[in-house]
C-alpha positions in Angstrom: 30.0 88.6 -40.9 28.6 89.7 -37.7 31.4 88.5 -34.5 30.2 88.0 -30.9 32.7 87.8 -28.3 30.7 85.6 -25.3 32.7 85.9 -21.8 31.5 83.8 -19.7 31.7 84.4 -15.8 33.1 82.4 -12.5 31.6 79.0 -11.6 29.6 78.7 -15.3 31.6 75.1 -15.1 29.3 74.5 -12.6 26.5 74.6 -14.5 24.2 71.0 -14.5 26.5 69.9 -11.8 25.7 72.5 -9.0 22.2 72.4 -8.0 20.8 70.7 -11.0 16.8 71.6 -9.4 17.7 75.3 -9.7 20.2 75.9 -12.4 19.2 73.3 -14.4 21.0 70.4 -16.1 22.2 71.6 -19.2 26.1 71.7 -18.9 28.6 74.5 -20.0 30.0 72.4 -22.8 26.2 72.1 -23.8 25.5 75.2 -23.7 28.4 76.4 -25.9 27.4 73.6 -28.3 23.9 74.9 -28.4 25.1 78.6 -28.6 27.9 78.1 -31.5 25.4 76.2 -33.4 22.9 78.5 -33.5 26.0 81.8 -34.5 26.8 79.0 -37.4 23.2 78.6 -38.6 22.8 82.4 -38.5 25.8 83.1 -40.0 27.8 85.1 -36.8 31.0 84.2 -35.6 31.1 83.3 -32.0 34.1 82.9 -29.5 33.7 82.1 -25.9 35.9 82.8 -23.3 36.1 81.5 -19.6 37.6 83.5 -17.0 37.3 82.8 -13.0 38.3 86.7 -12.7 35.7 88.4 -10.7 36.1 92.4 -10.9 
């Protein structure tokens, strides 16, 4: 089994909230849903991570 490591960056829990007409409304936690449904279906192991770390 394929594993994917997804780190996701500062202010993604913005997402849907912050400027909805840009960005969109789709939410982080929706997005995650959407993402670790489709590793399942396709057999891949997924793991998100959030970090507000900026390098």
């Amino acid at each position: 089994m394929h594993k994917i490591l997804l780190i996701q960056g500062p202010n993604m829990s913005y997402l849907g909230k912050r400027q909805p007409e840009i960005y969109g409304k789709t939410t982080a936690a929706r997005l995650d849903a959407l993402l670790l449904a489709h590793a399942q279906k396709n057999s891949y192991a997924l793991e998100i991570f959030y970090t507000h770390s900026e390098p």
